[in-house]
PDB file of N, CA, C and O in Angstrom:
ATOM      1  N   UNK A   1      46.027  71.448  59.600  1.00  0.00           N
ATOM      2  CA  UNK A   1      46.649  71.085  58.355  1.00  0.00           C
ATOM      3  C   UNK A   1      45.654  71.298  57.216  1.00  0.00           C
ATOM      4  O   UNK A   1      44.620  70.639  57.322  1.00  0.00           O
ATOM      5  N   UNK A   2      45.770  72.134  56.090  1.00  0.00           N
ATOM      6  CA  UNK A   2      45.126  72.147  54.818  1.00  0.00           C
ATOM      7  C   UNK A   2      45.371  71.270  53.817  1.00  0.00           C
ATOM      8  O   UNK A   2      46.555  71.169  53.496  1.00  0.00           O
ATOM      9  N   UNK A   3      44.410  70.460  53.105  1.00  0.00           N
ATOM     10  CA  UNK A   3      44.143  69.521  52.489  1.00  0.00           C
ATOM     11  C   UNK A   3      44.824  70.593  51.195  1.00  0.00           C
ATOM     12  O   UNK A   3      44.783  71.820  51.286  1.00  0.00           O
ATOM     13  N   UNK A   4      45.473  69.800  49.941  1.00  0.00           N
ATOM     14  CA  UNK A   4      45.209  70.183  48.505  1.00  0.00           C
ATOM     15  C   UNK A   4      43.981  70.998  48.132  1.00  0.00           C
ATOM     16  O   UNK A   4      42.920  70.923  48.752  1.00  0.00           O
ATOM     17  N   UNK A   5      44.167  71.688  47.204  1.00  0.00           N
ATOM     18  CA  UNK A   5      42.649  71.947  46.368  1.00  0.00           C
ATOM     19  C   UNK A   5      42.413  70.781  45.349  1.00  0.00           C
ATOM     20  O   UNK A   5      43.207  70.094  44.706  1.00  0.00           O
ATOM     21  N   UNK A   6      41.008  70.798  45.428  1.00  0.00           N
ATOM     22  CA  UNK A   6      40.825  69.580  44.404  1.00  0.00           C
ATOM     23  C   UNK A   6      41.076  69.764  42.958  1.00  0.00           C
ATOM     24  O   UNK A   6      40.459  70.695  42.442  1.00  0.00           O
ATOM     25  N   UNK A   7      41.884  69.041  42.172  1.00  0.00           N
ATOM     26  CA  UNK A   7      41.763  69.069  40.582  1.00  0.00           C
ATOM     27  C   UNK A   7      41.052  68.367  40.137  1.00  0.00           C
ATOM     28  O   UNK A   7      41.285  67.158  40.114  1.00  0.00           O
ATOM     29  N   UNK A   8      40.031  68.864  39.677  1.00  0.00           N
ATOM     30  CA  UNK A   8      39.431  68.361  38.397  1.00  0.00           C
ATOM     31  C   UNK A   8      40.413  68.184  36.875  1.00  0.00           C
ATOM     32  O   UNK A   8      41.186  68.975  36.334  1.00  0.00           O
ATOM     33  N   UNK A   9      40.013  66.893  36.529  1.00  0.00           N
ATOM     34  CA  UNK A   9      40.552  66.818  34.976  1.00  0.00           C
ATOM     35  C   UNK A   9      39.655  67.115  34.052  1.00  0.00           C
ATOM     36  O   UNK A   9      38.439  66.927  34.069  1.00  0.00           O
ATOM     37  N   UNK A  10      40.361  67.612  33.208  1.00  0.00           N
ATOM     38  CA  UNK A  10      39.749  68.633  32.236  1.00  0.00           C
ATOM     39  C   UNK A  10      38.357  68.004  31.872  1.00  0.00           C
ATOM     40  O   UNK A  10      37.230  68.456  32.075  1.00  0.00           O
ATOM     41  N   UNK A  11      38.835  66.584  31.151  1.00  0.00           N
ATOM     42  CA  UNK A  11      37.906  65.708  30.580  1.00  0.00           C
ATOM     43  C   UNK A  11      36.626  65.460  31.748  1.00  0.00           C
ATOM     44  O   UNK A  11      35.612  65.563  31.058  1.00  0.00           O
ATOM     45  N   UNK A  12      36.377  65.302  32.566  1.00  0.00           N
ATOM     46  CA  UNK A  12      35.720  65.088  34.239  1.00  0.00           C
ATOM     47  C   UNK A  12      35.230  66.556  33.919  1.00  0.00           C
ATOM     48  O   UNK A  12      34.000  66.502  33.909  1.00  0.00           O
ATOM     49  N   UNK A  13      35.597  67.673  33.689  1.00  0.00           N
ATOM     50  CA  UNK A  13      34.782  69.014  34.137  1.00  0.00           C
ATOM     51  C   UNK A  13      33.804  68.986  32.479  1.00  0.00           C
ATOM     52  O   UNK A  13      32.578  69.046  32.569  1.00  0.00           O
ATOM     53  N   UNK A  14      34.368  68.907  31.251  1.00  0.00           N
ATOM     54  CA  UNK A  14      33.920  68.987  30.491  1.00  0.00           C
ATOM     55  C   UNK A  14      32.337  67.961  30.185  1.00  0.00           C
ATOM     56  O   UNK A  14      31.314  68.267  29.572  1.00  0.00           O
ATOM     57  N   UNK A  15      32.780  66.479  31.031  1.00  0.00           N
ATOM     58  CA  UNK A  15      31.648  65.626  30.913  1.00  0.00           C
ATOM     59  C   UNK A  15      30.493  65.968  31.714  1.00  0.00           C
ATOM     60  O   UNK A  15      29.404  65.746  31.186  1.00  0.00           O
ATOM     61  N   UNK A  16      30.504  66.655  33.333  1.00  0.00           N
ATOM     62  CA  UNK A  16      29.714  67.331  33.994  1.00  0.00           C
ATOM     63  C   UNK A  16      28.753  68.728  33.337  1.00  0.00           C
ATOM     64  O   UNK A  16      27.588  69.012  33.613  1.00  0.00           O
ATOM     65  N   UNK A  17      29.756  69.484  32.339  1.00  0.00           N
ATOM     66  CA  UNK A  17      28.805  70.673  31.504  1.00  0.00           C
ATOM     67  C   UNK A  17      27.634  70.301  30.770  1.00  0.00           C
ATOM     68  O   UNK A  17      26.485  70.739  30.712  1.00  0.00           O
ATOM     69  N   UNK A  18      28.521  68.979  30.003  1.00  0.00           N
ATOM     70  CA  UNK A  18      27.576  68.163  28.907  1.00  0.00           C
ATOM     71  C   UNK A  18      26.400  67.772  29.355  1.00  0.00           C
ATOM     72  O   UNK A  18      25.417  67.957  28.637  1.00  0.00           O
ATOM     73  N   UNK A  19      26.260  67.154  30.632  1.00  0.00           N
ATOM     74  CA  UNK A  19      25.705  66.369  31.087  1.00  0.00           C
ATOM     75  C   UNK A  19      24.466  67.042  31.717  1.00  0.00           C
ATOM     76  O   UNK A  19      23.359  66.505  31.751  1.00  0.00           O
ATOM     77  N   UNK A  20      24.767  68.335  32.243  1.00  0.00           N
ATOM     78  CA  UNK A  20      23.735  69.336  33.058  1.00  0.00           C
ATOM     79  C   UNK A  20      23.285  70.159  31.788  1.00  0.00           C
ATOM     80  O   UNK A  20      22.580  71.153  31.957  1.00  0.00           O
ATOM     81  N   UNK A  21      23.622  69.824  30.684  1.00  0.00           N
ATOM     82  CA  UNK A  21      23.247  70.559  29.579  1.00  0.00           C
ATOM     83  C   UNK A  21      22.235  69.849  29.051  1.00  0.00           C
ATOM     84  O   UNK A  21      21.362  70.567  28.563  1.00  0.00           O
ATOM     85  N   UNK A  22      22.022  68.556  28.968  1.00  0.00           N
ATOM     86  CA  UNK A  22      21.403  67.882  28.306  1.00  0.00           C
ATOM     87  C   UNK A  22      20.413  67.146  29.177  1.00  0.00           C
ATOM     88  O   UNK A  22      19.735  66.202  28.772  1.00  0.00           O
ATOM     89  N   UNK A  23      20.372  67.682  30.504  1.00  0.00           N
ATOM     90  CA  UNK A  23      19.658  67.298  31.549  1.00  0.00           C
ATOM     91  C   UNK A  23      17.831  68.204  31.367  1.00  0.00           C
ATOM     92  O   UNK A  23      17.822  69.432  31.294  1.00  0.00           O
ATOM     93  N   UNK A  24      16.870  67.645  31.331  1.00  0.00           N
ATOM     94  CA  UNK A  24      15.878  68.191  30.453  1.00  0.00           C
ATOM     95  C   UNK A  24      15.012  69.023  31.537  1.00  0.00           C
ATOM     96  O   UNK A  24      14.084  69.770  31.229  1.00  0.00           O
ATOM     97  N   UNK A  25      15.459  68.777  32.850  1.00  0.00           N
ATOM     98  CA  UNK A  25      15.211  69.625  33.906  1.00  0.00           C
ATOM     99  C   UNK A  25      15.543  70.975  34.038  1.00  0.00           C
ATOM    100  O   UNK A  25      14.938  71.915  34.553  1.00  0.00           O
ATOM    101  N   UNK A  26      16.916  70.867  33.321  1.00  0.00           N
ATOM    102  CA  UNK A  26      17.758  72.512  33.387  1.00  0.00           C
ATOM    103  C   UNK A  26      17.491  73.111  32.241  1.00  0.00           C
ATOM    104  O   UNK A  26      17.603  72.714  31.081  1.00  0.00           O
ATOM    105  N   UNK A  27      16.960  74.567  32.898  1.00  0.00           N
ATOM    106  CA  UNK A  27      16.391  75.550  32.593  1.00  0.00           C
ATOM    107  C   UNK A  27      17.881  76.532  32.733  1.00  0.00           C
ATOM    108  O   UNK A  27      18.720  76.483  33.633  1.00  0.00           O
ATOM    109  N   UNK A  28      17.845  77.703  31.099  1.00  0.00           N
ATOM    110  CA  UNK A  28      18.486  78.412  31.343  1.00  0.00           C
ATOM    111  C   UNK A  28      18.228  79.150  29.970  1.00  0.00           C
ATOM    112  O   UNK A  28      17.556  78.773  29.010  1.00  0.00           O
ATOM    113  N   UNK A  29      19.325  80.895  30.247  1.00  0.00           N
ATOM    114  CA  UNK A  29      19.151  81.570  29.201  1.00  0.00           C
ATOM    115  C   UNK A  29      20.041  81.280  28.714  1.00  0.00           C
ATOM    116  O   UNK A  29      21.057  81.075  29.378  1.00  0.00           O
ATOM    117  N   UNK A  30      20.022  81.118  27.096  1.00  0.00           N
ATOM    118  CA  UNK A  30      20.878  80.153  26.033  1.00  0.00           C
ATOM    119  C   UNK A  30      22.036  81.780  26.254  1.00  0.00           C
ATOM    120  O   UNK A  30      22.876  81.920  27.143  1.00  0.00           O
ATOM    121  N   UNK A  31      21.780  82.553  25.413  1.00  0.00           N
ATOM    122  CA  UNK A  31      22.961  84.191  26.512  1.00  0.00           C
ATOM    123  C   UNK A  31      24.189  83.897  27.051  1.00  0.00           C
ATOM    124  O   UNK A  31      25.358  83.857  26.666  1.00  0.00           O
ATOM    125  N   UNK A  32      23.231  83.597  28.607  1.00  0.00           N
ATOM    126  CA  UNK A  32      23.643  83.895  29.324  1.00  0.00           C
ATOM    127  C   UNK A  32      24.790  82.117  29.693  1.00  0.00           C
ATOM    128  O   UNK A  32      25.976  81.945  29.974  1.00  0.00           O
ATOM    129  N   UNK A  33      24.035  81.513  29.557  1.00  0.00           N
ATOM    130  CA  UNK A  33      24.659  80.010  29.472  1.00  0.00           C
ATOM    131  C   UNK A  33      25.985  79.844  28.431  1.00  0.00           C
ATOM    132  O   UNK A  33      26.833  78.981  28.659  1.00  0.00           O
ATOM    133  N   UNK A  34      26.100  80.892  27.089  1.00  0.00           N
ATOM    134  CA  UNK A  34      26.788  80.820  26.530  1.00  0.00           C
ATOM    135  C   UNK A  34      28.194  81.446  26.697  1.00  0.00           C
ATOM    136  O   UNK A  34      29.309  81.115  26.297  1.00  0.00           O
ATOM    137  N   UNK A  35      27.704  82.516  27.469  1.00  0.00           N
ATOM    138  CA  UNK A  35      28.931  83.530  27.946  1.00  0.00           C
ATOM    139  C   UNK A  35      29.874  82.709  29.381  1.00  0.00           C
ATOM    140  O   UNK A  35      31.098  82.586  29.401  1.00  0.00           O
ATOM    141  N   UNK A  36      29.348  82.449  29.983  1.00  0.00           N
ATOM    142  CA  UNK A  36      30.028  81.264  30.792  1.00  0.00           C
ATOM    143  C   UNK A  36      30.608  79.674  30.204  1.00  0.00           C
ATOM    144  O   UNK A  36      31.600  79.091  30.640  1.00  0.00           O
ATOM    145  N   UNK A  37      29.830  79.260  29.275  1.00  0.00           N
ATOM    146  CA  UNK A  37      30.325  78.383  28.728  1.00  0.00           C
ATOM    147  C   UNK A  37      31.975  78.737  28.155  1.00  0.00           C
ATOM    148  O   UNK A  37      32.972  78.174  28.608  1.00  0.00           O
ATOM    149  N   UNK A  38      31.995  79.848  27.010  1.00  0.00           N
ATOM    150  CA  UNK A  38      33.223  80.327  26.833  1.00  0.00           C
ATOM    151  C   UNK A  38      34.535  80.454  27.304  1.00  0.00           C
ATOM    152  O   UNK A  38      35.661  80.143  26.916  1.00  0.00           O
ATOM    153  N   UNK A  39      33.829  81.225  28.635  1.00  0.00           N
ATOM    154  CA  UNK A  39      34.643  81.925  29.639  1.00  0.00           C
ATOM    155  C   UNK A  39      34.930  80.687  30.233  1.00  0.00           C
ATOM    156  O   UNK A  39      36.059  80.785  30.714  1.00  0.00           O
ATOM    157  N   UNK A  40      34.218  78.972  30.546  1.00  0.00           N
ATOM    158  CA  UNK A  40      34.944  78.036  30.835  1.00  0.00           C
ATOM    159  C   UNK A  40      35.802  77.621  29.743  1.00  0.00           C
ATOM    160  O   UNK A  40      36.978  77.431  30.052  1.00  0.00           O
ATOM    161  N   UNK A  41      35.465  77.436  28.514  1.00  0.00           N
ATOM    162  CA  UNK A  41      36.201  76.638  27.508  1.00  0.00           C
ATOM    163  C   UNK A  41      37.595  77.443  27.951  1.00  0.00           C
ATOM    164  O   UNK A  41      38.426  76.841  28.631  1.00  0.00           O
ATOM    165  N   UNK A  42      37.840  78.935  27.508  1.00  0.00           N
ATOM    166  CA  UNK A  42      38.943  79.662  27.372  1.00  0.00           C
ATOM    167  C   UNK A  42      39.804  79.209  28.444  1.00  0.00           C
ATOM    168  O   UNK A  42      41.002  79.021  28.230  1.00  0.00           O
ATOM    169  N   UNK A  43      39.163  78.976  29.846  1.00  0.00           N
ATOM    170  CA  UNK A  43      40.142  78.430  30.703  1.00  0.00           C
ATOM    171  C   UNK A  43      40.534  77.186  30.420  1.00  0.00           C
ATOM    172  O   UNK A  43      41.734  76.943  30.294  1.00  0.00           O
ATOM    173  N   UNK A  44      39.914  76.556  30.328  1.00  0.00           N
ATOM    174  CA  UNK A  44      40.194  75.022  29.973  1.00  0.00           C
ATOM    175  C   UNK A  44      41.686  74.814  29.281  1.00  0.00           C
ATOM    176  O   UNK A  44      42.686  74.204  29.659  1.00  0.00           O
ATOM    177  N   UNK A  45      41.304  75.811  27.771  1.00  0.00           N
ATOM    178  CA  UNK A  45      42.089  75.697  26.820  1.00  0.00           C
ATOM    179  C   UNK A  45      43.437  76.221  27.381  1.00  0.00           C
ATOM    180  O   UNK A  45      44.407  75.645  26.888  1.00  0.00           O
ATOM    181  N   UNK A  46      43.698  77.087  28.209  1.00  0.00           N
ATOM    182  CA  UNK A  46      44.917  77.544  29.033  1.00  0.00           C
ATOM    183  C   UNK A  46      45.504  76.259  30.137  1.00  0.00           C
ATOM    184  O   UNK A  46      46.588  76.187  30.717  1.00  0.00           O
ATOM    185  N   UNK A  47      44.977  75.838  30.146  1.00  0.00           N
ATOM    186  CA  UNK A  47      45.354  74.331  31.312  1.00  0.00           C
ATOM    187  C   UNK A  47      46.206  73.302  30.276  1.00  0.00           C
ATOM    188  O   UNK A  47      47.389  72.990  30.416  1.00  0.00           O
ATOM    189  N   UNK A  48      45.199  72.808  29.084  1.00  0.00           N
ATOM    190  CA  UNK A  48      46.020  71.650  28.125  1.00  0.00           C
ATOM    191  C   UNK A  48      45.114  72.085  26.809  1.00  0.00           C
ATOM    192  O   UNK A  48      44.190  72.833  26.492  1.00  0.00           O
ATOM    193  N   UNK A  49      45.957  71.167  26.303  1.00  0.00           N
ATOM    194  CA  UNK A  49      44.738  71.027  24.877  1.00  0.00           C
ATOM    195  C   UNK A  49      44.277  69.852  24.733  1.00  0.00           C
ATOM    196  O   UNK A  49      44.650  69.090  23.840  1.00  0.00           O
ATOM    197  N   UNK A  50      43.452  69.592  25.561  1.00  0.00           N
ATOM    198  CA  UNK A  50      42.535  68.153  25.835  1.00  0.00           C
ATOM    199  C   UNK A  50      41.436  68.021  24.552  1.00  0.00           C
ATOM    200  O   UNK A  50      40.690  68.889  24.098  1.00  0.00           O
ATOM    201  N   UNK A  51      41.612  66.631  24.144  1.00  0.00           N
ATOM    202  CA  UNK A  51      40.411  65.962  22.969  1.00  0.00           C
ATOM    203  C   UNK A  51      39.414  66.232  23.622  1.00  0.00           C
ATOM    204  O   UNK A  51      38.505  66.054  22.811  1.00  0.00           O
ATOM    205  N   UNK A  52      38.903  66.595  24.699  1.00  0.00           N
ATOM    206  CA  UNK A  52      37.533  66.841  25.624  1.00  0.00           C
ATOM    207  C   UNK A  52      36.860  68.000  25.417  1.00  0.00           C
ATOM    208  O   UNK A  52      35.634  67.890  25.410  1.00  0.00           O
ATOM    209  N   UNK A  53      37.382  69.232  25.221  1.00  0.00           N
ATOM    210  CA  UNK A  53      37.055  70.450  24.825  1.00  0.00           C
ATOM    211  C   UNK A  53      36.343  70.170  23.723  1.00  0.00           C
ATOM    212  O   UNK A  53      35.143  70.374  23.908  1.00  0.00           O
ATOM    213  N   UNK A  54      36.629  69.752  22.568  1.00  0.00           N
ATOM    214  CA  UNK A  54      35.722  69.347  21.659  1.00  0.00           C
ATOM    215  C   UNK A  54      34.240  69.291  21.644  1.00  0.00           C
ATOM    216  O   UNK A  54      33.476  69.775  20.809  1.00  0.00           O
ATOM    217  N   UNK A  55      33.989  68.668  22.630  1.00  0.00           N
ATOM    218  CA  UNK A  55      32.899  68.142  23.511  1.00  0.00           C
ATOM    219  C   UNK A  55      32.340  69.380  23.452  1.00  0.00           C
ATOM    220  O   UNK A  55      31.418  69.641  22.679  1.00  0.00           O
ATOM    221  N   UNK A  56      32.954  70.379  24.411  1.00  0.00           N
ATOM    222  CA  UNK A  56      32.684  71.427  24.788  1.00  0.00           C
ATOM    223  C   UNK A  56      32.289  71.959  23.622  1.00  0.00           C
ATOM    224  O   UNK A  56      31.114  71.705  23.359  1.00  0.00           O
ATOM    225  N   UNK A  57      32.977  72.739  22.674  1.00  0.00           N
ATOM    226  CA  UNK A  57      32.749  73.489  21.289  1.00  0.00           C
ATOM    227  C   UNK A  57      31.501  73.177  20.610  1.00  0.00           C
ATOM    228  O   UNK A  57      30.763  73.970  20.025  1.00  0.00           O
ATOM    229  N   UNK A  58      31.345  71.831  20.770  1.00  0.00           N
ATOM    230  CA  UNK A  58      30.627  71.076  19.817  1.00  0.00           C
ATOM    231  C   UNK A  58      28.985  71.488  20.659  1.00  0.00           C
ATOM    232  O   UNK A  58      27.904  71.813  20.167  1.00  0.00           O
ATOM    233  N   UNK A  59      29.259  71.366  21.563  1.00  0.00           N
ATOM    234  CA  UNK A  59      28.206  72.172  22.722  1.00  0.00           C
ATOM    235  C   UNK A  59      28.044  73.297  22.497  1.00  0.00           C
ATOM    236  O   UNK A  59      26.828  73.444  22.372  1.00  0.00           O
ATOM    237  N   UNK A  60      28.628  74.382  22.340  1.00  0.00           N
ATOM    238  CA  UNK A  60      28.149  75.698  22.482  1.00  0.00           C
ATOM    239  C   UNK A  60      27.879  76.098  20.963  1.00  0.00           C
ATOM    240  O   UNK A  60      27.150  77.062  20.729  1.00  0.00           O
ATOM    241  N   UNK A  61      28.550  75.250  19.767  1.00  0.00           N
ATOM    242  CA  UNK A  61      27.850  75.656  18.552  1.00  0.00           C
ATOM    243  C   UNK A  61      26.320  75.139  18.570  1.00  0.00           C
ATOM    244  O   UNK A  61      25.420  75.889  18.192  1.00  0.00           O
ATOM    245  N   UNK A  62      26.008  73.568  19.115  1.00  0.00           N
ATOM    246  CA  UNK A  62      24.468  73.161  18.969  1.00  0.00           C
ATOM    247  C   UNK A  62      23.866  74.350  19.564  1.00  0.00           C
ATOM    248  O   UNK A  62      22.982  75.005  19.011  1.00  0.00           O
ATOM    249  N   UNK A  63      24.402  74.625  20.776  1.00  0.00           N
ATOM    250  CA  UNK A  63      23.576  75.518  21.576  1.00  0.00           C
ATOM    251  C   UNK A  63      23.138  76.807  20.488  1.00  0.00           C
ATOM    252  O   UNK A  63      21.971  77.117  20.247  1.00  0.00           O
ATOM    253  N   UNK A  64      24.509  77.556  19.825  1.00  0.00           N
ATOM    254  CA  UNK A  64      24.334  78.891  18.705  1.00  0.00           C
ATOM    255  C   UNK A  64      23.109  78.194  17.658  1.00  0.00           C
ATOM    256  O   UNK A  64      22.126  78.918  17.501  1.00  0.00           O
ATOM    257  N   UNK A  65      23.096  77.130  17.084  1.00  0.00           N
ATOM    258  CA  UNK A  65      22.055  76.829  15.971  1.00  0.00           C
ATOM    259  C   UNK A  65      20.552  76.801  16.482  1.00  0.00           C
ATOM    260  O   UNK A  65      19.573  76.979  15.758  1.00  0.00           O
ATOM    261  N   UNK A  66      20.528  76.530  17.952  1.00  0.00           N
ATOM    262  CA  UNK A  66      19.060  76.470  18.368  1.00  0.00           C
ATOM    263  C   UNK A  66      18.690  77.987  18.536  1.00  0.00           C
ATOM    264  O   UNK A  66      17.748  78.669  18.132  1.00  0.00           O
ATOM    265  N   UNK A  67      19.361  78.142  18.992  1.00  0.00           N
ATOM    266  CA  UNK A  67      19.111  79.681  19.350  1.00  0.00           C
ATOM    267  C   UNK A  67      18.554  80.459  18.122  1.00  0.00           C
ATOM    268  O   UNK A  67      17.543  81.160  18.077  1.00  0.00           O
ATOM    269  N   UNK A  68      19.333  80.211  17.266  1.00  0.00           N
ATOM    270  CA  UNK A  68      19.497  81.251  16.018  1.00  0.00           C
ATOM    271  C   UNK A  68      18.204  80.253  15.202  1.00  0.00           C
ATOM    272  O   UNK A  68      18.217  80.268  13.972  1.00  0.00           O
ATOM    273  N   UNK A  69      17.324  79.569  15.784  1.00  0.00           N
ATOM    274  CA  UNK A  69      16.720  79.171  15.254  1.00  0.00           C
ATOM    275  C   UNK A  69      15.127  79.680  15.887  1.00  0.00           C
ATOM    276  O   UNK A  69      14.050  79.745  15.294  1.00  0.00           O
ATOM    277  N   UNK A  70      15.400  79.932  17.013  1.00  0.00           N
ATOM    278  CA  UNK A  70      14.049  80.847  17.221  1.00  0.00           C
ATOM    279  C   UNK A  70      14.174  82.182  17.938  1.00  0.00           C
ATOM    280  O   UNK A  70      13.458  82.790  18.734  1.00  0.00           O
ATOM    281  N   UNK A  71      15.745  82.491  17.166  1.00  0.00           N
ATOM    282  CA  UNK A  71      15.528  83.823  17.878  1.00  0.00           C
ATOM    283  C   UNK A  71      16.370  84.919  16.615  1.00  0.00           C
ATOM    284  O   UNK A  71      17.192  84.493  15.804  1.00  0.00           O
ATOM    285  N   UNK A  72      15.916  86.365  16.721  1.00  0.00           N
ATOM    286  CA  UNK A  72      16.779  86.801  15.780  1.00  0.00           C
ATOM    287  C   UNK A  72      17.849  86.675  16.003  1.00  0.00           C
ATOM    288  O   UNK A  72      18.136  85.777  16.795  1.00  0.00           O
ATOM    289  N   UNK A  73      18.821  87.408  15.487  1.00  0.00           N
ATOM    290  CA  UNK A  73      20.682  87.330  15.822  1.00  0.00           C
ATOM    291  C   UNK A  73      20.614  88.737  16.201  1.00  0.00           C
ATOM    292  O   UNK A  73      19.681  89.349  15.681  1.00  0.00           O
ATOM    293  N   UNK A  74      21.453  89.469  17.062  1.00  0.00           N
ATOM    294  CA  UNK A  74      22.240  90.138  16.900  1.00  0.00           C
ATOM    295  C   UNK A  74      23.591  90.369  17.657  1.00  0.00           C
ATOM    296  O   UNK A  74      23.507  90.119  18.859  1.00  0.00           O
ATOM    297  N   UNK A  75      24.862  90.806  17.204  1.00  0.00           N
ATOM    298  CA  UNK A  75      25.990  90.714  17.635  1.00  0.00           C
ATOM    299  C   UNK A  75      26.448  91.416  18.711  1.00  0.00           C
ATOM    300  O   UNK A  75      26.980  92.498  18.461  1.00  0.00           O
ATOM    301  N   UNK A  76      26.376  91.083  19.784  1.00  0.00           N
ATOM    302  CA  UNK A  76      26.787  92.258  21.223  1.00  0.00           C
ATOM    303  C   UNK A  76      27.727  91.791  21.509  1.00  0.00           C
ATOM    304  O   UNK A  76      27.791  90.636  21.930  1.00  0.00           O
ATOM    305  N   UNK A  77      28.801  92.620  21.349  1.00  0.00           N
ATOM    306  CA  UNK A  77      30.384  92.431  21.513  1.00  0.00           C
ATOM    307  C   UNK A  77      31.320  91.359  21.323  1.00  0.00           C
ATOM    308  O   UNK A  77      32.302  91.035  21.991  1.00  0.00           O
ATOM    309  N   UNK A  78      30.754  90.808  20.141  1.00  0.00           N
ATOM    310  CA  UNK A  78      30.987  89.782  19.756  1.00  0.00           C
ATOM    311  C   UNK A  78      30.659  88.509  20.302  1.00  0.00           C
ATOM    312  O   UNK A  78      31.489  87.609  20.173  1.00  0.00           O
ATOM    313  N   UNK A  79      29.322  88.229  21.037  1.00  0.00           N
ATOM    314  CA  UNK A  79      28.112  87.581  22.064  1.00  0.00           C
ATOM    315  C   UNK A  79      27.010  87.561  20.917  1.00  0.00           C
ATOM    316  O   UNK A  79      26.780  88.343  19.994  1.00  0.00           O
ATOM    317  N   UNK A  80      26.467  86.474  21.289  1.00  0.00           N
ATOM    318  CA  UNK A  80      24.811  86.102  20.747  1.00  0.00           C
ATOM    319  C   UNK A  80      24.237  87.113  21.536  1.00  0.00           C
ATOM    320  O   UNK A  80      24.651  87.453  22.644  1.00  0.00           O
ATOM    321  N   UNK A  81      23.046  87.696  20.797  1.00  0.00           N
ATOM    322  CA  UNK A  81      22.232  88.231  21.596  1.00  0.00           C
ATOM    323  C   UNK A  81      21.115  88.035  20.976  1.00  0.00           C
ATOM    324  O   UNK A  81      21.148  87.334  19.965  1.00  0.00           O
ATOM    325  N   UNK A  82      19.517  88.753  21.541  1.00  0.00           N
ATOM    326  CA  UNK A  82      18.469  88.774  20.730  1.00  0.00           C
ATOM    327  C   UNK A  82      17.663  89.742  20.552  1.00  0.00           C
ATOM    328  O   UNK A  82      17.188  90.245  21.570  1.00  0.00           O
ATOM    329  N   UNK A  83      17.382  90.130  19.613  1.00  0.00           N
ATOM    330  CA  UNK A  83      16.558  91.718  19.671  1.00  0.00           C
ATOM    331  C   UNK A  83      15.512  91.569  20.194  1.00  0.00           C
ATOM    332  O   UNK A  83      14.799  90.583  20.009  1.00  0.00           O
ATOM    333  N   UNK A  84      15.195  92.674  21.056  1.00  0.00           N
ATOM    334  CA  UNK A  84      14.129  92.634  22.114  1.00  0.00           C
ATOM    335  C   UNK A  84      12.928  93.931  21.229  1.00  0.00           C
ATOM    336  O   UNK A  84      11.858  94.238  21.754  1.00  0.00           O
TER     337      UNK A  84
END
């Protein structure tokens, strides 16, 4: 017999991103962290339109201001990037 797949609620997946985001252990490329971040929000936003996403947004802009704060800008396909 096969069990359900598990659902996560939106709000529950969104508090876990936050949380490993702000975790001072985790190491990552702001990039590459951002392009997945998206690519979660966008799903998210196809499920409901949860007050939780917010969360999310509000996350990946802090994330764009740090960035753009020690790094140049440039636009790769409509992606942060940084001139190398």
């Amino acid at each position: 017999m096969q069990g359900k797949p598990m659902r996560l609620d939106i709000s529950v997946i969104v508090q876990q991103i936050v949380r490993h985001a702000h975790n001072p252990s985790a190491t990552y490329e702001w990039v590459v962290a951002r392009e997945a971040l998206v690519q979660i929000l966008t799903d998210l936003e196809t499920r409901a339109d949860d007050p939780s996403l917010n969360k999310l947004r509000k996350l990946i802009q802090r994330g764009d201001q740090e960035f753009l704060k020690t790094r140049p800008l440039t636009l790769v396909g409509g992606s942060l990037g940084n001139e190398e």
